[in-house]
Every structure is written in structure tokens, then in C-alpha cells.
PAMIMAR-159982 format. One record per residue (C-alpha): x, y, z; residue number from 1; residue in one letter. Coordinates in steps of 0.05 Angstrom, whole numbers, plus 5000, padded with zeros to 4 digits. Layout:
// residues N
+------+------+------+-----+------+
|   px |   py |   pz | seq | type |
+------+------+------+-----+------+
|    X |    Y |    Z | NUM |    a |
...
+------+------+------+-----+------+
***
This chain:
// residues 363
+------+------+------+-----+------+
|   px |   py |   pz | seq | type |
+------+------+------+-----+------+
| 5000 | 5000 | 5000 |   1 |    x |
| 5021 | 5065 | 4988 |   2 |    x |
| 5014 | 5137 | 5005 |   3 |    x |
| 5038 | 5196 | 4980 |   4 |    x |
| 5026 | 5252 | 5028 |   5 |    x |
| 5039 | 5331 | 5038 |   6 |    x |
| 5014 | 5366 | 5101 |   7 |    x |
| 4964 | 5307 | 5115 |   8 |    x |
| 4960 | 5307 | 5189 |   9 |    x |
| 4889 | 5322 | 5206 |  10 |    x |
| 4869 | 5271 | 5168 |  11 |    x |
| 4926 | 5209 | 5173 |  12 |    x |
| 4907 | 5183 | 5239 |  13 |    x |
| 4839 | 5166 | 5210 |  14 |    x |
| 4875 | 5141 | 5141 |  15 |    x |
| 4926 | 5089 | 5178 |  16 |    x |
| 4869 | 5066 | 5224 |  17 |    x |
| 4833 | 5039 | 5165 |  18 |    x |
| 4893 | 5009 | 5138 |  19 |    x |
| 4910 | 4976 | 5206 |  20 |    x |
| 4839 | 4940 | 5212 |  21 |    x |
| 4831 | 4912 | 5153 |  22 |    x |
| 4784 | 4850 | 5147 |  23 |    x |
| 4768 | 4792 | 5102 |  24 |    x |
| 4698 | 4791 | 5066 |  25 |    x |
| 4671 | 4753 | 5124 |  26 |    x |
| 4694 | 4796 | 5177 |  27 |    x |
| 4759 | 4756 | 5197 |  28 |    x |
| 4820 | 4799 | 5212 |  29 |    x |
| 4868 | 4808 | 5154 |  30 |    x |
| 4934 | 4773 | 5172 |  31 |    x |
| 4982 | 4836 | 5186 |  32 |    x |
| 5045 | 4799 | 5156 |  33 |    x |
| 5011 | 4796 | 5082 |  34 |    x |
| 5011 | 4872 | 5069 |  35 |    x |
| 5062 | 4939 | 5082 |  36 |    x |
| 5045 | 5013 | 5081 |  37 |    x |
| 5099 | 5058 | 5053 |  38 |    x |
| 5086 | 5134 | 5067 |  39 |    x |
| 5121 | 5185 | 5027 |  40 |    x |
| 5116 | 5249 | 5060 |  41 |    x |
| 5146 | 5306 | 5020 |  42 |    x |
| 5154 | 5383 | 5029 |  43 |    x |
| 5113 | 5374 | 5089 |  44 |    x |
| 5108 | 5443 | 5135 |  45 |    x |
| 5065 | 5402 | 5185 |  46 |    x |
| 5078 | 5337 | 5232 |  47 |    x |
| 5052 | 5294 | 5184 |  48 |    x |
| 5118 | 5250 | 5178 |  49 |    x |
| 5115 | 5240 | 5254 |  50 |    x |
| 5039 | 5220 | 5264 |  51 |    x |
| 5062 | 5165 | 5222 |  52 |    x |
| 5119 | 5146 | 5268 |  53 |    x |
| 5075 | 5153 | 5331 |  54 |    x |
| 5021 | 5107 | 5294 |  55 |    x |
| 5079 | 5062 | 5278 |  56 |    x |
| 5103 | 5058 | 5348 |  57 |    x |
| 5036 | 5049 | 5371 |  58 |    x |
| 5016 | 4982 | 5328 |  59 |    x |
| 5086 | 4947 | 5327 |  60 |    x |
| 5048 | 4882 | 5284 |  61 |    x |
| 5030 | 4935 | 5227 |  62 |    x |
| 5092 | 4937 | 5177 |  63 |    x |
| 5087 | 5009 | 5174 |  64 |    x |
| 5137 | 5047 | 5135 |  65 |    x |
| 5153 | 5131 | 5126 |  66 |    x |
| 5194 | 5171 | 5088 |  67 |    x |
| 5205 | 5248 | 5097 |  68 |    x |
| 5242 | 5273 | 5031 |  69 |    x |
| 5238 | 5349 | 5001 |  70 |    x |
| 5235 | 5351 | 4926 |  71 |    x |
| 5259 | 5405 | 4884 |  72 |    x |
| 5208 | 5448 | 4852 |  73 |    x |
| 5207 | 5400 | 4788 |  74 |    x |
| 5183 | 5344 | 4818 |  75 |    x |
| 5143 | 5370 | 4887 |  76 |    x |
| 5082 | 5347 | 4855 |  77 |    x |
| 5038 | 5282 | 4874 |  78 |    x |
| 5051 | 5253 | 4809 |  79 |    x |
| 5125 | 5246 | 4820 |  80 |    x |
| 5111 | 5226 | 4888 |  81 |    x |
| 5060 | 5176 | 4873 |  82 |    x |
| 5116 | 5157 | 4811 |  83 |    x |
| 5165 | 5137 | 4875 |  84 |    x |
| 5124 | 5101 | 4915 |  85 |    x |
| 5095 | 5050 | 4860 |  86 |    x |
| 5162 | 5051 | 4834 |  87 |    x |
| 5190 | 5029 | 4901 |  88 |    x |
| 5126 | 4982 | 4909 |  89 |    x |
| 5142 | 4946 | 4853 |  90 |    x |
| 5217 | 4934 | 4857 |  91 |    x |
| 5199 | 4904 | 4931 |  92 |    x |
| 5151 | 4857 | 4896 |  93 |    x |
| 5196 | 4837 | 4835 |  94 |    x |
| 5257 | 4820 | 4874 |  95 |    x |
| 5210 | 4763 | 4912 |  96 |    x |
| 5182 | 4737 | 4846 |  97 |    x |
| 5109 | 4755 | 4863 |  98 |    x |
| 5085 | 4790 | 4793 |  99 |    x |
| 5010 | 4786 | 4808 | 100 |    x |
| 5022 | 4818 | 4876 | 101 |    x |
| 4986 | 4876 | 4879 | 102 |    x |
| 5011 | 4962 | 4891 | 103 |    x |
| 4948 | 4987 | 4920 | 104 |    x |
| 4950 | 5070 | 4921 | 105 |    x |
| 4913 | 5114 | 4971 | 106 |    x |
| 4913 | 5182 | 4994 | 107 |    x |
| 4927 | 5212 | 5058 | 108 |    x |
| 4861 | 5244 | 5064 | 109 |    x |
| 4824 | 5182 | 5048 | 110 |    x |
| 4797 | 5117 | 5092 | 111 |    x |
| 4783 | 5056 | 5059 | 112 |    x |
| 4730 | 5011 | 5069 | 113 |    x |
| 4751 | 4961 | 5121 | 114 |    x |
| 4748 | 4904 | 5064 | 115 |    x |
| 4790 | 4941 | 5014 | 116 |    x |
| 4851 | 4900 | 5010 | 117 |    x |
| 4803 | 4836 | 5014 | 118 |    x |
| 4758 | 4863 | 4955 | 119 |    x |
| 4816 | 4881 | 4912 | 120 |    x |
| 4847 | 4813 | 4918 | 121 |    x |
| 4788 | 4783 | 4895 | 122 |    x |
| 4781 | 4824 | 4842 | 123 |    x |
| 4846 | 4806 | 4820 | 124 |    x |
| 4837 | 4730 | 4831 | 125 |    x |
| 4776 | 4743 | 4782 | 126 |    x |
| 4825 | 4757 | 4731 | 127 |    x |
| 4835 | 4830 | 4736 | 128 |    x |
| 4899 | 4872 | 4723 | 129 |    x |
| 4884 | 4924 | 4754 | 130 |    x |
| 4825 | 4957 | 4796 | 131 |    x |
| 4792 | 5023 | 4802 | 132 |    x |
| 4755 | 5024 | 4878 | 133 |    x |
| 4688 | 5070 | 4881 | 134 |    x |
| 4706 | 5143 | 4913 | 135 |    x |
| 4661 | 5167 | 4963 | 136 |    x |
| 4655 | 5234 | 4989 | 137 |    x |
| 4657 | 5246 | 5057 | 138 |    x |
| 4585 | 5260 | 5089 | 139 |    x |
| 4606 | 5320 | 5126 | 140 |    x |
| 4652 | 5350 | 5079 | 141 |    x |
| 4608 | 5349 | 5019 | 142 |    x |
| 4546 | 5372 | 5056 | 143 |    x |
| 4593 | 5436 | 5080 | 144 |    x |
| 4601 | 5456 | 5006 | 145 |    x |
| 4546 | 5513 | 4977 | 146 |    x |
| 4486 | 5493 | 4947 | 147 |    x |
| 4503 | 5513 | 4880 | 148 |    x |
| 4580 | 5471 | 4878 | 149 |    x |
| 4540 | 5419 | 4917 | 150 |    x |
| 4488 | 5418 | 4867 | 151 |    x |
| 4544 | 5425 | 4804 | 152 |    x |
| 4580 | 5362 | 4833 | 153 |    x |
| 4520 | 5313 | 4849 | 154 |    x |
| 4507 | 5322 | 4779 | 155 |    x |
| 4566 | 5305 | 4745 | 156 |    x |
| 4574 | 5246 | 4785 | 157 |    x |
| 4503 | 5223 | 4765 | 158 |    x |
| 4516 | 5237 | 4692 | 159 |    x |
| 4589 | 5202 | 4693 | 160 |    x |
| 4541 | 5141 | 4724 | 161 |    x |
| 4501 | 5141 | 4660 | 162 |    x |
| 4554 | 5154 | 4611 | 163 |    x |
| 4593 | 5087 | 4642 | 164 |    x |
| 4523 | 5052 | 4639 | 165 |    x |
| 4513 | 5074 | 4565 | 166 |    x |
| 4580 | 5041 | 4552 | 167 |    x |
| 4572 | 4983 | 4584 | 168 |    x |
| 4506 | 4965 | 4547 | 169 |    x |
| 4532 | 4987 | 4469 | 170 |    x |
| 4613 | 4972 | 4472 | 171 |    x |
| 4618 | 4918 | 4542 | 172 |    x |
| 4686 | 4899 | 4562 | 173 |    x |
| 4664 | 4828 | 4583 | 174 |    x |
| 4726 | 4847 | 4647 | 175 |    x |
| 4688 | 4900 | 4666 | 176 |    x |
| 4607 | 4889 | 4657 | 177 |    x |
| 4556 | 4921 | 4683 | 178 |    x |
| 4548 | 4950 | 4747 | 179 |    x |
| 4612 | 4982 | 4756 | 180 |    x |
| 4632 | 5052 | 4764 | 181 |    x |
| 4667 | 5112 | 4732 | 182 |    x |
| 4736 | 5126 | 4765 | 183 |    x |
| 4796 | 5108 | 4764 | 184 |    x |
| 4847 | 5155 | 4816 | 185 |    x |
| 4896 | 5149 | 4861 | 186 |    x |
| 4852 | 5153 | 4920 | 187 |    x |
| 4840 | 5079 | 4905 | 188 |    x |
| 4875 | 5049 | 4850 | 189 |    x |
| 4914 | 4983 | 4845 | 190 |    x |
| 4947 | 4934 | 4800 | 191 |    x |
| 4984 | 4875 | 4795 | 192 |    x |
| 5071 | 4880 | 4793 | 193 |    x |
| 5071 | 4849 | 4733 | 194 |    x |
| 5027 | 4896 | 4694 | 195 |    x |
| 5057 | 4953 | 4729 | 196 |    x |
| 5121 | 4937 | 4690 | 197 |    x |
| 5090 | 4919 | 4627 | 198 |    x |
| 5064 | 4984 | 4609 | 199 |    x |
| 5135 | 5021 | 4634 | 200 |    x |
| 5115 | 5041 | 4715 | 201 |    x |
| 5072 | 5113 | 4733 | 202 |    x |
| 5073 | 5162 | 4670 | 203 |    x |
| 5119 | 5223 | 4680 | 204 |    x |
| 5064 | 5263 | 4678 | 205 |    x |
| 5047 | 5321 | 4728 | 206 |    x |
| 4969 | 5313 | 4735 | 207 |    x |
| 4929 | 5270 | 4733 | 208 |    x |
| 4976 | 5213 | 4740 | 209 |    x |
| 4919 | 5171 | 4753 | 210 |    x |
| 4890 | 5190 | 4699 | 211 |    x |
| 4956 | 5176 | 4648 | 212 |    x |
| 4963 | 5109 | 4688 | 213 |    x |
| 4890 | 5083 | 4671 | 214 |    x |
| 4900 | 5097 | 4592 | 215 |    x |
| 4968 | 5061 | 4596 | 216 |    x |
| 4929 | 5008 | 4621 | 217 |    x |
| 4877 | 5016 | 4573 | 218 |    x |
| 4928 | 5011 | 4517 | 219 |    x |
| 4958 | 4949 | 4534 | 220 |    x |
| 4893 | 4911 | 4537 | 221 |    x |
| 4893 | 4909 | 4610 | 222 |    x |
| 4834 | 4874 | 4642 | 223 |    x |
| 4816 | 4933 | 4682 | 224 |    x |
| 4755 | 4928 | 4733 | 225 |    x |
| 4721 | 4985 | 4759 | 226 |    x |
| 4697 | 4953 | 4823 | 227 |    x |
| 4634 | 4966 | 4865 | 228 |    x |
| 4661 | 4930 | 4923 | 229 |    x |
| 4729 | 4968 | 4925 | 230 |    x |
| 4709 | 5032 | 4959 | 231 |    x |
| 4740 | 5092 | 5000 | 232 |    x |
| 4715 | 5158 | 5031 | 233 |    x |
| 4761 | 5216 | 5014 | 234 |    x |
| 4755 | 5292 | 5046 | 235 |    x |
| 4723 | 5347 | 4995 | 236 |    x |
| 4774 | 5396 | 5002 | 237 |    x |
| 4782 | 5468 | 4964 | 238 |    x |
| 4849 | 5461 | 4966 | 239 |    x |
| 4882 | 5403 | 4931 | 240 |    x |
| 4957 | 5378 | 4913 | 241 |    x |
| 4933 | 5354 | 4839 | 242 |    x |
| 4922 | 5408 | 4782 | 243 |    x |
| 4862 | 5378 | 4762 | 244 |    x |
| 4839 | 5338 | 4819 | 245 |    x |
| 4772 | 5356 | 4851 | 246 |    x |
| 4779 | 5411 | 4885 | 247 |    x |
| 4801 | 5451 | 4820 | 248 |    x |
| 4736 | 5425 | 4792 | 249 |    x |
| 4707 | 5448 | 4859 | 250 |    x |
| 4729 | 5511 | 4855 | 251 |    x |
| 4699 | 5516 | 4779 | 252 |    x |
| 4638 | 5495 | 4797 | 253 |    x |
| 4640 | 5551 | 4849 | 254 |    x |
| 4651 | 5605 | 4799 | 255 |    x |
| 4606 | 5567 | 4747 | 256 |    x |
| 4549 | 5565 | 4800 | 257 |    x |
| 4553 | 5644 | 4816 | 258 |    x |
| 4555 | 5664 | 4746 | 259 |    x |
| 4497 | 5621 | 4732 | 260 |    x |
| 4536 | 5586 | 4679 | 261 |    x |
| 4514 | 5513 | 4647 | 262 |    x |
| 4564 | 5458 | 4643 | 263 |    x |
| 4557 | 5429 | 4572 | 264 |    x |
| 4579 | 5361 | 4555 | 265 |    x |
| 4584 | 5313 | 4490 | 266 |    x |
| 4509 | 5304 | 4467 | 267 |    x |
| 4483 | 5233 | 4479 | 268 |    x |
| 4464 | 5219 | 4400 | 269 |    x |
| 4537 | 5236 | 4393 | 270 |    x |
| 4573 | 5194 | 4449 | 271 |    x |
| 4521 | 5135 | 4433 | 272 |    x |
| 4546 | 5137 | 4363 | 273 |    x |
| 4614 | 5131 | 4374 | 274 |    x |
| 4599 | 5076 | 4422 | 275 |    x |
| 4568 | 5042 | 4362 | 276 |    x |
| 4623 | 5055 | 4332 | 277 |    x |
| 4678 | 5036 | 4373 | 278 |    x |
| 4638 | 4962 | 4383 | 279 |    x |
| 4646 | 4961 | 4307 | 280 |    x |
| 4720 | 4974 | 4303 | 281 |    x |
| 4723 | 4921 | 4364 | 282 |    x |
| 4690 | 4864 | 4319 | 283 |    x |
| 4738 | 4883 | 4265 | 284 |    x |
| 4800 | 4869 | 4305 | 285 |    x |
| 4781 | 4818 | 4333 | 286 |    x |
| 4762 | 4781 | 4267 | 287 |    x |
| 4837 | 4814 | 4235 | 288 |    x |
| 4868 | 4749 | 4238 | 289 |    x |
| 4809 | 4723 | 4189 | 290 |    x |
| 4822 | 4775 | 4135 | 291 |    x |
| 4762 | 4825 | 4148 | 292 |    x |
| 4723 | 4841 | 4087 | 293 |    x |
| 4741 | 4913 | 4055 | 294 |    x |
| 4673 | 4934 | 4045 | 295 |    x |
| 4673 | 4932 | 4129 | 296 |    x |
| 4735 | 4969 | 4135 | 297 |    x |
| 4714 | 5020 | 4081 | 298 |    x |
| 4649 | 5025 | 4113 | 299 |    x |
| 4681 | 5034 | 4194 | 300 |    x |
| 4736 | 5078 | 4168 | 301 |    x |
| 4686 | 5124 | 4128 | 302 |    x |
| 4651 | 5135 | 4202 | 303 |    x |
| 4713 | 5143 | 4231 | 304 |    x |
| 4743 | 5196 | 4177 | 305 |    x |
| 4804 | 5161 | 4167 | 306 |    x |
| 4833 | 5133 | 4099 | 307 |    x |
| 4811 | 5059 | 4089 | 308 |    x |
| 4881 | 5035 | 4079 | 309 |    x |
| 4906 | 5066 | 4132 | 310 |    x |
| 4848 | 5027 | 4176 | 311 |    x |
| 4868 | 4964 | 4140 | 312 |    x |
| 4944 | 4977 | 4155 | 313 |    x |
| 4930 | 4988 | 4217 | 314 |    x |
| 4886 | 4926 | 4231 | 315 |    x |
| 4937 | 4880 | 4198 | 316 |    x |
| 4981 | 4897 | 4257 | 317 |    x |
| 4996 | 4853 | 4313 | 318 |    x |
| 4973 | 4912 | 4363 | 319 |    x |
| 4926 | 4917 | 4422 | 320 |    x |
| 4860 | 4943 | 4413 | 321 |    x |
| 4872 | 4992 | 4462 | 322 |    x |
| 4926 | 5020 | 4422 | 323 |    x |
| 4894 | 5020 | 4357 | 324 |    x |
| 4831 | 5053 | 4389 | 325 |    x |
| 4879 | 5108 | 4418 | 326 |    x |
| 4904 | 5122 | 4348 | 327 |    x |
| 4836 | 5126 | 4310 | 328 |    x |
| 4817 | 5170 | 4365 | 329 |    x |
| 4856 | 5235 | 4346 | 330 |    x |
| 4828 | 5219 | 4288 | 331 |    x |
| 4759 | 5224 | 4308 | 332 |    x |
| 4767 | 5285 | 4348 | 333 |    x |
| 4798 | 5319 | 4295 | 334 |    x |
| 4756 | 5312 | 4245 | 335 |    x |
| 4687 | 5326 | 4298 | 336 |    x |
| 4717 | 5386 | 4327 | 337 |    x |
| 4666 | 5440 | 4315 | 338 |    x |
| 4614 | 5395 | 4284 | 339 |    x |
| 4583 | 5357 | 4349 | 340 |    x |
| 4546 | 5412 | 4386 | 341 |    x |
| 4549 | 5404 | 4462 | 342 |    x |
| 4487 | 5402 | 4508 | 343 |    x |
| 4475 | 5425 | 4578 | 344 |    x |
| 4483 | 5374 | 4631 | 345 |    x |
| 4406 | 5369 | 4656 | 346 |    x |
| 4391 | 5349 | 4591 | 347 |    x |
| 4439 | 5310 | 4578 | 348 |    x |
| 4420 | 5269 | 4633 | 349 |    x |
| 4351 | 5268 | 4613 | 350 |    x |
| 4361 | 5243 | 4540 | 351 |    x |
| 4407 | 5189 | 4577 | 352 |    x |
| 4360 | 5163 | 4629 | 353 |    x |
| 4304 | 5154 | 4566 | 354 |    x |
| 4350 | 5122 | 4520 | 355 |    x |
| 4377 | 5076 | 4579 | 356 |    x |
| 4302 | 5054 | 4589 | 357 |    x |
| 4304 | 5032 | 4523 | 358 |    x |
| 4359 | 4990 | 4532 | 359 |    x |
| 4349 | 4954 | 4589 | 360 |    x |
| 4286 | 4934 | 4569 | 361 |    x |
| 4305 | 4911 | 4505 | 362 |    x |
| 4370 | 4869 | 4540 | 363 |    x |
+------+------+------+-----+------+
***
């Protein structure tokens, strides 16, 4: 387990607690000696590096581990910090020969569900590479915000929930069905050693990291799971470490919300259409080996805007899917840039929630 963690210490009592008592699905203590906790505590102008060393001292059976570094100005960001940790994580788990060990990732604001470890491992014994837990916000925190950011938030999450339903019903990943969730951060992400290595560790990215780790991922075909089971509960602060983490979006929403301004998103004719479209492209690649007919990759590339050799070229390669959708799609938002109008969010949701009745009642 890891945590990367910058003036944390109001919150990392709480966090190590719910590390420390973790239990199996049935309620049975989780044996101690099968997991670690490294804390990377950089830049820190509080005591968070030694509330970790009191908790340490405190529960001697917990393998509980802290570092106190300061970073330069280049690299005092989470990404690089988070970059060290599963870096470190993963060089621990190689030199024993484990591969489908697992780096789980946390926060120090955050408390996991008290079957976290539990539910990821069995997620991962269910043939998942890696998992993406649900992130809750906390209770208190989120009820603290204004009506109006309260209101902007509650909505996006709702219409992320339908957009990941949508997708699940037109283009299914048969590793990661129906019901699942949206997210995939650091808050409560983890994957196996093995697959951390294969797609080259963290990406040197500043923010989101997360986000850069999960289309790595999705590039190499990695069976990815975003779990229902998995879950955390993470503060809802207005001041965050990550560029584009949520309290940015927060404090947009903010803004947004006192200038009475809508927050438009791809129209759902649009994103269903692509959806279509990616399943096609799917059923092509997977049929590559068998010589797809031309008059379906003329047809797929026309929708895609992209030259029908190229397509075929493309197809003929020994490539993951992931990669060859990641390709196309510059393509695609190229060539729709200006052309796609953009709806509000309210009705967005409402032309979702119809064409999901639809859906489910014809499944």
C-alpha cells in the first residue's frame, strides 16, 4: 500500500486506522504479515511525517513504513511522488518473484473501506489487472460545500454514472460488465507487479497521473475492473495537491454556479454513436486474423474519417486494441471538432435516462 502525502496530518490518523483494521469479506482479521504501508511524506510544513511514526510505534504488528524527503520544485508534485512510491512498490515485489502481487495507492486524506485489501484481491483472483475502487465523498465535507458547487457536483457524478452505463450496454468489456463505476484515481487504484512493469511504471506526467496510468492500462489491453466492492471515503477539500483533481473542479463549479453558467457536455446521440462505433471497430479486430472484408473496413473507416488503407494497415498489425483505438481516436476528434454541438448537463441526463430505458428493456 502506498501513500503519497503533503501536510496530511488532520486527516492520517483516521487514514492508517483503516489500513491497520483491515478485514476479510467475512469479517475475519486480515493477517498483518501479508501487506506493508509505505508513506512518502514530501515538502511537508506540518507533523505529518511523525503522526506516522507515533502510529507506527503504537501498532508494532502493522509493517508500517515513512519517508520524509523534500523535492525540488520539478518534481514537488503528487505525480512524482506517487511515481516513487509504486516505483519502490514494485521493485519490493519483483525482487520476491510475486508479479501478480498487487501496489494498492491511497491518499492521505482518504479511509478505505475496512474490506478494501480483501475486495481488491478478489478482484484480481477474478482475473483483473488492475482495479479502480468506488470514491466516496465524505458526508460532512460534501454537505459543507454551497448549494450551488454541491448541486454542480452531484450532477456530474450522476451523469458520469450514465455515461459508464451507456458504455457498458453498446461497447461491454466482458472484464468489466455492468454494474461498475466511473473512476479510476489514486485515491483507490491498484494493480498487479507484473502489469505495472509491462506498460513502463507511473507516466511522468504532472496531473492527473491517475488518469495517464489508467490509459496506459487501457492501451495494453489490461483487464481493468472498475469495482463496486472496492470503495474509499476521501475529504472534499478546496484546496488540493493535483492540478486537476477535485477541488480545481470544485472551485469551477463555484465560479460556474455564481455566474449562473451551464456545464455542457458531448450530446448523447453523439457519444452513443461513437459507442456504436467503437463496438464496430472492436468486431473488426478481433476478426483481423480472418482477413476482414474491405467493404467493412471501408464502411468503419468512412465513420471514423480516416483513409481505408490506413484502417486496414493498421488492423493488419499485431497491436492491442487499446492502442489501435487510441490512434483512430485523434482521428475522430479531429475531424468532429466543431461539428458535434454540446448540450447542457440536465439534459443531457435526461436524454440518457430515456434512452437507457430503452435498453434495458430491450436486454
Amino acid at each position: 500500500m502506498i501513500i503519497p502525502v503533503r501536510d496530511e496530518a488532520k486527516y492520517l490518523t483516521a487514514t492508517l486506522e483503516a489500513l491497520a483494521y483491515q478485514t476479510h469479506c467475512s469479517g475475519q482479521p486480515f493477517d498483518r504479515a501479508c501487506y506493508e504501508i509505505i508513506v512518502l511524506a514530501n515538502n511537508c510544513r506540518d507533523d505529518s511525517a511523525e503522526v506516522v511514526r507515533r502510529f507506527a510505534s503504537r501498532h508494532p504488528t502493522l509493517a508500517l513504513h515513512v519517508v520524509e524527503m523534500t523535492l525540488g520544485s520539478n518534481e514537488a508534485y503528487v505525480g512524482r511522488v506517487r511515481q516513487l512510491l509504486m516505483d519502490e512498490g514494485y521493485h519490493r515485489l519483483a525482487s520476491l518473484g510475486r508479479g501478480r502481487a498487487v501496489i494498492a495507492s491511497t491518499d492521505g486524506d482518504t479511509r478505505v473501506a475496512p474490506t478494501w485489501i480483501a475486495r481488491i484481491l478478489d478482484e484480481i483472483a477474478h482475473g483483473a489487472d488492475a482495479v479502480g475502487g468506488r470514491i466516496l465523498s465524505d458526508d460532512t465535507d460534501r454537505m459543507g460545500l454551497d448549494p450551488l458547487t454541491r448541486s454542480y457536483y452531484l450532477r456530474d457524478m450522476g451523469y458520469q454514472y450514465l455515461v459508464a452505463e451507456l458504455e457498458s450496454r453498446l461497447d461491454m468489456d466482458p472484464y468489466d460488465q455492468w454494474p461498475r463505476h466511473y473512476q479510476h484515481f489514486g485515491a483507490s487504484l491498484a494493480l498487479t507487479a507484473e502489469m505495472y512493469a509491462r506498460v513502463g511504471g507511473l507516466p511522468a506526467v504532472r496531473t492527473p497521473e491517475d488518469v495517464a496510468l489508467y490509459h496506459a492500462l487501457r492501451r495494453f489491453d489490461a483487464r481493468f475492473r472498475h469495482s463496486l466492492q472496492v470503495r474509499v471515503t476521501t475529504s472534499v477539500r478546496r484546496k488540493g495537491r493535483a492540478h486537476l483533481g477535485l477541488a480545481v473542479r470544485l472551485s469551477e463549479w463555484e465560479a460556474m454556479g455564481h455566474q449562473r453558467q451551464p456545464v455542457l457536455v458531448e450530446s448523447p446521440a453523439a457519444l452513443e454513436a461513437w459507442l456504436r462505433l467503437r463496438s464496430r471497430l472492436r468486431k473488426l479486430w478481433h476478426t483481423r486474423d480472418g482477413q476482414p472484408r474491405q467493404g467493412q473496413v471501408a464502411l468503419v473507416a468512412t465513420q471514423l474519417r480516416v483513409a481505408p488503407e490506413w484502417l486496414s494497415e493498421q488492423l493488419s498489425l499485431m497491436q492491442p486494441f487499446g492502442l489501435l483505438l487510441e490512434r483512430v481516436g485523434q482521428h475522430r476528434l479531429t475531424a468532429s471538432l466543431g461539428e458535434e454541438p454540446r448540450v447542457e448537463i440536465a439534459e443531457a441526463i435526461r436524454e440518457l435516462r430515456v434512452r437507457l430505458n430503452v435498453l434495458r428493456s430491450s436486454s
